[in-house]
C-alpha positions as CSV (number, residue, x, y, z in Angstrom):
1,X,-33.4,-37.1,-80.3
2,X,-29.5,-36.9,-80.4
3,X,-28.1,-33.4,-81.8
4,X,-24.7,-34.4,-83.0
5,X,-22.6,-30.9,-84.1
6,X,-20.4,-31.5,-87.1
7,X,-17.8,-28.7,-87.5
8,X,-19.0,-27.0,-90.9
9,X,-22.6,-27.2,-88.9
10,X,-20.6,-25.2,-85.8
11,X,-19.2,-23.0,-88.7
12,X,-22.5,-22.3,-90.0
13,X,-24.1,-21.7,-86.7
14,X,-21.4,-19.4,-85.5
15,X,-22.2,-17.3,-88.9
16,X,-25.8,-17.6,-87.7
17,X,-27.3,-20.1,-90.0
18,X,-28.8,-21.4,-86.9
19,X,-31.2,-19.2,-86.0
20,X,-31.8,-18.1,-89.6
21,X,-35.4,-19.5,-89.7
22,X,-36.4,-17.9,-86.5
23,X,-38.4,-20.7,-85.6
24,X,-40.4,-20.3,-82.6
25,X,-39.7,-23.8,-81.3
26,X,-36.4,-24.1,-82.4
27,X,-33.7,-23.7,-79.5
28,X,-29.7,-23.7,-79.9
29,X,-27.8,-24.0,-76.4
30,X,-23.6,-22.9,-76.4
31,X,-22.1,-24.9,-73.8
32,X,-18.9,-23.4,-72.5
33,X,-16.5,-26.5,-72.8
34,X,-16.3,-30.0,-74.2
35,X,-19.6,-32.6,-73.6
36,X,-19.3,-33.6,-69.8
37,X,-21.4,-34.4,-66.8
38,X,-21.0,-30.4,-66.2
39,X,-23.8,-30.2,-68.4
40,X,-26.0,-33.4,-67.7
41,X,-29.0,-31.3,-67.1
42,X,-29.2,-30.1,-70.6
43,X,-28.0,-33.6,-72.0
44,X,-30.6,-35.3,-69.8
45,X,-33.5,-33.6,-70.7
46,X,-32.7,-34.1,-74.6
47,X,-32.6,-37.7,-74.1
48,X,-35.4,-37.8,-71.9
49,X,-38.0,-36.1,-73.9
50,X,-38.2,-33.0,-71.5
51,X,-37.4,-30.7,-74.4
52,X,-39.7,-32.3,-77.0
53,X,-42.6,-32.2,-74.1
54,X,-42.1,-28.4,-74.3
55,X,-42.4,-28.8,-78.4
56,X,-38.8,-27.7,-78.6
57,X,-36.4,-29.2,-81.3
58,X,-33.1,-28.4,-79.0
59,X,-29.4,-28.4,-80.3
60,X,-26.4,-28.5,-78.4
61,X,-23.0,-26.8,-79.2
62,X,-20.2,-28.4,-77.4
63,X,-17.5,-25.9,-76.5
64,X,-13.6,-25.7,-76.4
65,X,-10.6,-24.0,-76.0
66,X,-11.5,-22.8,-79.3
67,X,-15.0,-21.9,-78.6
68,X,-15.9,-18.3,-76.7
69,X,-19.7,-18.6,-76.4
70,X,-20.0,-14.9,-76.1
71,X,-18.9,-14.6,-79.2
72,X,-21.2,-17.7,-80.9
73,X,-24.0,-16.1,-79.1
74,X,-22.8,-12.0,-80.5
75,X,-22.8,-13.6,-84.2
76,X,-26.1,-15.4,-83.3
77,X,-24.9,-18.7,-83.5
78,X,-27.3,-19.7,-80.3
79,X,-30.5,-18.8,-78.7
80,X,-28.4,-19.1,-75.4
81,X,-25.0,-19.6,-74.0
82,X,-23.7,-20.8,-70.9
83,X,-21.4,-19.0,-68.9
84,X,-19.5,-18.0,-65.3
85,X,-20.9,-14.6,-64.6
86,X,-17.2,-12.8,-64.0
87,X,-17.2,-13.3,-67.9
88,X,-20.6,-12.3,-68.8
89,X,-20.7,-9.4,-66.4
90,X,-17.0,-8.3,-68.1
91,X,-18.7,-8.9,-71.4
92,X,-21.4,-6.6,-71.0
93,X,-19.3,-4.2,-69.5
94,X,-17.8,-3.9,-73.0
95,X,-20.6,-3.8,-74.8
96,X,-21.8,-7.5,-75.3
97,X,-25.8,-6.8,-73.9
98,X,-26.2,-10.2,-72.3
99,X,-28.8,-11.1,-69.8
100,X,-28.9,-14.0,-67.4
101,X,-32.5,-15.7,-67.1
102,X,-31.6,-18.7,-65.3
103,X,-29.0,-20.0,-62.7
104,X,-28.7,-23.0,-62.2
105,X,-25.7,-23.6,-60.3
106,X,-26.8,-22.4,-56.7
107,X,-22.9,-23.2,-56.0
108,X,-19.3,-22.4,-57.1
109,X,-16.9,-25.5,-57.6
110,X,-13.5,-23.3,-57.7
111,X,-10.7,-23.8,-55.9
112,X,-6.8,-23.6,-55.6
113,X,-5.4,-26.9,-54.8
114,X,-1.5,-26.9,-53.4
115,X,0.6,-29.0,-52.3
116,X,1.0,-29.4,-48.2
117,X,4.8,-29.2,-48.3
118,X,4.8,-26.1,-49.6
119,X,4.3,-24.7,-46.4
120,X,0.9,-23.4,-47.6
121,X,-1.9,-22.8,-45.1
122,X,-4.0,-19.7,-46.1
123,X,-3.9,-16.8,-48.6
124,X,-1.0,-15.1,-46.5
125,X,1.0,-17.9,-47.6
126,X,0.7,-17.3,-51.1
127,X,3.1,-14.5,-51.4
128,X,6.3,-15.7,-53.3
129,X,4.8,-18.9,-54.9
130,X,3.6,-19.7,-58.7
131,X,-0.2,-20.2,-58.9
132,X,-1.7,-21.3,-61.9
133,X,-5.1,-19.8,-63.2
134,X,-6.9,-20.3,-66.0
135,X,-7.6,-17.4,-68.4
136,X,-10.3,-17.1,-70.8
137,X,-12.2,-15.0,-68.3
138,X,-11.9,-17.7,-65.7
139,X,-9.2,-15.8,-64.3
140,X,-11.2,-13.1,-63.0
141,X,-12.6,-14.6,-59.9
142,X,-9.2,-15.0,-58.3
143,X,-7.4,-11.4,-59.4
144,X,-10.8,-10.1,-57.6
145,X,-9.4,-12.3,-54.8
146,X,-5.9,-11.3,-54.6
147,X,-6.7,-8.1,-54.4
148,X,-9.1,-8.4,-51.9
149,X,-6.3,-9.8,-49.8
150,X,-3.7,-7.4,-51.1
151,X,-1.7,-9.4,-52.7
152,X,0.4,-8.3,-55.7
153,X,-0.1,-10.7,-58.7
154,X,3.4,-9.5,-60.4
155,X,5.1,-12.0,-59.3
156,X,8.2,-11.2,-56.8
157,X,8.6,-12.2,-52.4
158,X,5.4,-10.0,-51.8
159,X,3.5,-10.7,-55.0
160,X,2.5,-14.4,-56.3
161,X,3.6,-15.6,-59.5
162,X,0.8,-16.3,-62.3
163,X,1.0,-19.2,-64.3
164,X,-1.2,-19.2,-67.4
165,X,-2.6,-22.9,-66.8
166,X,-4.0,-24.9,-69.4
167,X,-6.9,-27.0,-68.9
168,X,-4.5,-30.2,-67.1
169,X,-3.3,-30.5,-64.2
170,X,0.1,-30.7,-65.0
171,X,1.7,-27.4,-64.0
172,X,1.1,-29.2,-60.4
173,X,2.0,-33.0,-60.7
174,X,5.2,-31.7,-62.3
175,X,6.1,-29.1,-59.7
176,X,5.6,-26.3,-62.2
177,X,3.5,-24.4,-59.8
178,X,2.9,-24.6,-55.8
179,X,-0.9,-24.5,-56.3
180,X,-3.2,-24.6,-59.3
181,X,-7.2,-24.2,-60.5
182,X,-9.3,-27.2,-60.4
183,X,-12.9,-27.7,-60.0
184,X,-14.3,-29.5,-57.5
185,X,-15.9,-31.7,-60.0
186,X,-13.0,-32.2,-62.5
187,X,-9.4,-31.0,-62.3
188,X,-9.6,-32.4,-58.2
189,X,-10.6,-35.7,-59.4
190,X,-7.7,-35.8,-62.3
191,X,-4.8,-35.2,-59.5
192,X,-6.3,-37.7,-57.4
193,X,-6.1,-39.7,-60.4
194,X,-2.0,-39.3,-61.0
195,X,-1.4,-40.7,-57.8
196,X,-1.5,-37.9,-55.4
197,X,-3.2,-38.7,-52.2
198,X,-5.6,-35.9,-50.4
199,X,-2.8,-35.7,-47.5
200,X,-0.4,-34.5,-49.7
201,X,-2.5,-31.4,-51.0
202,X,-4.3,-28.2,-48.9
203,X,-7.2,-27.1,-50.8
204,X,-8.9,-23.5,-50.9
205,X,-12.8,-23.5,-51.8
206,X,-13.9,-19.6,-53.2
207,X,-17.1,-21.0,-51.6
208,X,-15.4,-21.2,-48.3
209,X,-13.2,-18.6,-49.2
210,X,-15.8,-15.5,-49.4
211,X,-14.8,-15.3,-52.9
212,X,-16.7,-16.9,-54.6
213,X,-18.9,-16.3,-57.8
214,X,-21.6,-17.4,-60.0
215,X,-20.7,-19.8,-62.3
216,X,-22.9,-21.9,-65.4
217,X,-25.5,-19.6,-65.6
218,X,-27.8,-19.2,-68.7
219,X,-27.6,-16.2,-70.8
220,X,-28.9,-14.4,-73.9
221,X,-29.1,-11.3,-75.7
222,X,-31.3,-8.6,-74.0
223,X,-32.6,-7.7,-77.5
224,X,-34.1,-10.8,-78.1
225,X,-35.9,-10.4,-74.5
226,X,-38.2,-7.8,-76.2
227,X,-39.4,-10.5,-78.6
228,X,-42.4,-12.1,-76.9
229,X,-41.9,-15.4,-79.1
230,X,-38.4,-16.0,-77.8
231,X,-39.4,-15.3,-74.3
232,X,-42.2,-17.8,-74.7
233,X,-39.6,-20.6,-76.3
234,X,-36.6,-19.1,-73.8
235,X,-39.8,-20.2,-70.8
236,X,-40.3,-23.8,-71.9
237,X,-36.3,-24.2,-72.2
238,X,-35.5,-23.0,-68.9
239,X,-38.4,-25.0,-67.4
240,X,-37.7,-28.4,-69.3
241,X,-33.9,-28.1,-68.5
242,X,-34.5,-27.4,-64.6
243,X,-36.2,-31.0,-65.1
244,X,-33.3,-32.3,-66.8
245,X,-31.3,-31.3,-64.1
246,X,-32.9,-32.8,-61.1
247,X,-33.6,-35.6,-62.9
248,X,-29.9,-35.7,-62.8
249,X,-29.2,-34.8,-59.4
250,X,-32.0,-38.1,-58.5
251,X,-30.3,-40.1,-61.0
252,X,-26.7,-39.7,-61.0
253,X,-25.4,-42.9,-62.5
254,X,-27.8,-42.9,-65.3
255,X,-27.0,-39.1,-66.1
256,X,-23.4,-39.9,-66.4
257,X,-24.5,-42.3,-68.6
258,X,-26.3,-40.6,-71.2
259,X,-23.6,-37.6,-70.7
260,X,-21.4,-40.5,-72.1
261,X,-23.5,-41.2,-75.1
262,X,-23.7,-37.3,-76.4
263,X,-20.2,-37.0,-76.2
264,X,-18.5,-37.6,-79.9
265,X,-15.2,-37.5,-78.6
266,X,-14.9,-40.8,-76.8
267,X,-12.7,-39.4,-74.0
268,X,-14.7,-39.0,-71.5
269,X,-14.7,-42.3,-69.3
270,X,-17.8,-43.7,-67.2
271,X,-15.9,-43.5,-63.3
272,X,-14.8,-40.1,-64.4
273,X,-18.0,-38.8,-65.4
274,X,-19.8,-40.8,-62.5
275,X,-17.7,-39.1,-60.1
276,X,-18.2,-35.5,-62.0
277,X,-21.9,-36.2,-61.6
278,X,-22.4,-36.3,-57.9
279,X,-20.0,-33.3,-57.4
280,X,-22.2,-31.5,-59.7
281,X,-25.0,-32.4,-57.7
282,X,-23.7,-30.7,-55.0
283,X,-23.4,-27.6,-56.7
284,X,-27.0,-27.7,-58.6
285,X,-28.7,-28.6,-55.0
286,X,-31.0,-26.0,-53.8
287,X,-31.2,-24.0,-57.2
288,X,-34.7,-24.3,-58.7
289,X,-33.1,-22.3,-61.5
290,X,-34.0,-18.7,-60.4
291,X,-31.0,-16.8,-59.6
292,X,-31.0,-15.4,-55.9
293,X,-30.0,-11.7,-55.7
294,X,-28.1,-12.0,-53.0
295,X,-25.9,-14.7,-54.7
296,X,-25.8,-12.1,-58.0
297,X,-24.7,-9.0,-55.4
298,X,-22.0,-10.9,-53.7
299,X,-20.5,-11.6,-57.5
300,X,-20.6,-8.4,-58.0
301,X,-19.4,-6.9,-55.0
302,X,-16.3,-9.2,-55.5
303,X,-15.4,-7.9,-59.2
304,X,-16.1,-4.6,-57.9
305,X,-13.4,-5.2,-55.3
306,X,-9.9,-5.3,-57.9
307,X,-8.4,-2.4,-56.7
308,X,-6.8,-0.4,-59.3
309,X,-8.1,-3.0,-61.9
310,X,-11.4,-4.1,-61.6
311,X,-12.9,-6.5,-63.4
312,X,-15.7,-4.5,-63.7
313,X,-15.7,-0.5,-62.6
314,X,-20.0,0.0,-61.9
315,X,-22.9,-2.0,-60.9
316,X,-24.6,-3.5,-63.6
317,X,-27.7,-2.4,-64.3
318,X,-29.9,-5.0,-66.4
319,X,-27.5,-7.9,-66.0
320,X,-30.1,-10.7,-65.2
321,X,-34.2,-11.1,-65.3
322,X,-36.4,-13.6,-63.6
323,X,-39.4,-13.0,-65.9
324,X,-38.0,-16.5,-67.6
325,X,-38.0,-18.1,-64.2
326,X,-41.0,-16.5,-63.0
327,X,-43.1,-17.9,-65.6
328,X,-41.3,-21.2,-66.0
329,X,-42.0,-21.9,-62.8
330,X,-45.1,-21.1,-62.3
């Protein structure tokens, strides 16, 4: 049951030609970046037949640096999208309705990684030196931080220097910047990779740091929560995908492998993705897909905390459900 996305099919999705029918079984998941053991759960129970237990014919978007699933998911190009909650919170702020109805990442894998000779040992140290973030939303989470600490992100002796970072790691391996975004799962590994032993760096969890915030949650339109169809079909995804992902977690190797079979690019490698896979694991543990409302309230009460520029100004009211997970796991 492979669900290969040509382009003009992404086109036509993204113009809502997916969803045109309305079919009551049919499901189209956004993911928010290229195919990778970030999303083996979802890739896992396609290939496993979790999906089509649930009578669900299930397609999967890849993402990009092209792609902004809030955006697919606004032009109703998918059922559901994936996305870090700083983004989706931000997005409903402004006027985008969407609803998380599953979570399951329990746990953030952001982090700054620096280099030791920089003199770096904790935020205080940050002040003078180029960091570089990734934008795209992702750079919410750490303005919430650096305000939190109070410091100035202008650049200057008392401010820190932001670096629009691409999605490499280079910024750092060529001394571009003092410390830069990576995820514990990914962008770690790839400096690691370049020859750059773990002495050499200091790394700052948000996890560790206080800071940190939901990340690959599952989200929809709240409209299409007052459709009792798509709640029923939204149920059965949630539920078969939970299995994909602890499947996953139980099965690491073999999840990295069929992560390596969906993805049409051919750059993904197998000890990359292997490695990916357990770090991922670490981060899915403990979630049975429900989101805990502590876990949304700390988010939150981070975003809230930006100062003069918040990433969002109120509470959200409405922002996530658990009648999916409710009833899914019954």
């Amino acid at each position: 049951m492979k669900t290969y996305i040509t382009s003009a099919a992404l086109a036509l999705a993204m113009t809502g030609g997916a969803l045109a029918d309305g079919h009551a079984n049919t499901v189209t998941l956004q993911l928010q970046w290229v195919t990778q053991a970030q999303f083996a759960g979802y890739y896992v129970a396609l290939e496993k037949g979790f999906y089509e237990g649930e009578d669900l014919d299930m397609t999967i978007l890849p993402g990009g640096p092209d792609i902004a699933p809030p955006q697919v998911l606004a032009g109703g190009g998918a059922d559901a999208m994936l996305n870090w909650m700083p983004s989706a919170l931000s997005a409903r702020e402004k006027g985008l309705p969407v609803v998380n109805i599953a979570q399951p990442f329990k746990s953030s894998g952001l982090m700054l990684t620096c280099w030791k000779d920089t003199g770096i040992t904790g935020p205080q140290d940050f002040k003078g030196k180029t960091i570089g973030v990734w934008f795209f939303g992702n750079e919410f989470p750490f303005l919430s931080w650096m305000s939190q600490e109070g410091i100035s992100t202008d650049g200057g002796e008392d401010g820190v220097t932001v670096l629009k970072q691409g999605f490499n790691v280079d910024p750092l391996l060529q001394r571009q910047a003092d410390c830069i975004s990576t995820m514990t799962y990914n962008e770690f590994g790839q400096v690691l990779d370049a020859g750059v032993s773990e002495d050499e760096l200091v790394t700052f969890k948000y996890e560790d740091m206080g800071v940190a915030t939901l990340e690959d949650g599952i989200y929809v339109l709240e409209e299409n929560l007052e459709d009792p169809v798509f709640v029923d079909k939204m149920t059965r995804f949630v539920r078969a995908s939970m299995e994909g992902w602890k499947y996953a977690e139980a099965n690491p190797q073999e999840a990295a492998e069929i992560v390596l079979e969906y993805d049409e690019t051919g750059a993904q490698t197998e000890a990359h993705q292997v490695r990916m896979m357990g770090e991922i694991a670490k981060l899915t543990a403990g979630s049975d897909g429900s989101l805990d409302e502590a876990d949304f309230q700390r988010t939150v009460d981070t975003l809230l905390a930006g100062g003069s520029d918040p990433v969002i100004t109120a509470q959200p009211e409405g922002a996530w459900t658990s009648v999916i997970t409710d009833a899914a796991l019954k």
